[in-house]
Each structure stands twice: as C-alpha cells, then as structure tokens.
N, C-alpha and C positions, 0 to 999 in steps of 0.2 A: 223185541228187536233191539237188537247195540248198536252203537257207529261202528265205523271201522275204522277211523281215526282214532276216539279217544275213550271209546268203550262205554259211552254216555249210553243214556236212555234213549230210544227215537218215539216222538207222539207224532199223528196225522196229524198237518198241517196244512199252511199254504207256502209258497217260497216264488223269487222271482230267479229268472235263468238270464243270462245277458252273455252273449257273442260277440265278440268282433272278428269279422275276416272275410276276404276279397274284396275290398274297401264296403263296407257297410256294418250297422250297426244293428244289434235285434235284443228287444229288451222286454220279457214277458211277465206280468207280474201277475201275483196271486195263482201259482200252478199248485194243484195239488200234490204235497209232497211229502217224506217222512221226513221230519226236521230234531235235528241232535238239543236234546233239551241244555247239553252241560257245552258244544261248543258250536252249535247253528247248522253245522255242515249238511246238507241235503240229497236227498235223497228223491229220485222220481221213477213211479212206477212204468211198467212199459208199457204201457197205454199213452204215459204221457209222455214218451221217449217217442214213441213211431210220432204220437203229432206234431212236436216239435221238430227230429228230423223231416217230415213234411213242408212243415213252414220253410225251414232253413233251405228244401232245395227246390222249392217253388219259388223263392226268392233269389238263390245263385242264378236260375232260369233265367230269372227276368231281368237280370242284371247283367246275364249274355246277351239276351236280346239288346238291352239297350244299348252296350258296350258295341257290338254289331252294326247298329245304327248309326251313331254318331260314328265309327270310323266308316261307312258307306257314305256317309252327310260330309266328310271331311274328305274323302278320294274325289268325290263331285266337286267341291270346290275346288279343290287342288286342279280338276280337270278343267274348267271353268277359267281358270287363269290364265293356264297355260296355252 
C-alpha cells in the first residue's frame, strides 16, 4: 500500500485522530491505522471510520442536549425575574 501524499510505504500501526468543532474537543489515541513510513500521514480503516463517526455524533447529541438545557435554565430565570 503507498500514501497518497507522497508515495511513501504504509505499515499497520497505531495513530491518534483529534477534532475540533461545535465548541468541543475529541482526541483519540492509539487507533488502529495505516501510517506513511517516509511522512506520518494516516490512514484508518472503516471499521475505524464508522466508530469514530459514532463517537463524534454521540457527542454532538449530548452537546444539544445540554445546549437545550441551559437555554431552558436561562428562559426560567429570565422568567423568574421578570
């Protein structure tokens, strides 16, 4: 197998994946991966694609939920005041 970057060698490895977006951060280390011997670049197979995508939107989830929340916690207040 070659990159597709720089036409390097790829050996099975491990590599870490890291996201930022919809204010939070996700940082996974040690994923099984194909990693570029000559410039790092990786590679993950789709096995580890769907469970990653999984994480990622089990966590946008819960980050509506929360988001949900505190503006329902902040219209009660607001209501509360006034």
């Amino acid at each position: 197998m070659k990159c597709m970057y720089c036409q390097g060698t790829m050996k099975r490895s491990v590599s870490s994946f890291h996201i930022s977006r919809k204010g939070y951060h996700l940082t996974l280390d040690e994923i099984f991966a194909w990693v570029c011997c000559q410039c790092g670049e990786s590679y993950f197979e789709e096995t580890q694609v769907e469970v990653i995508q999984d994480i990622i939107r089990a966590i946008e989830e819960r980050t509506e939920e929360v988001r949900k929340a505190a503006i329902e916690e902040r219209a009660e207040e607001v209501r509360k005041a006034a």
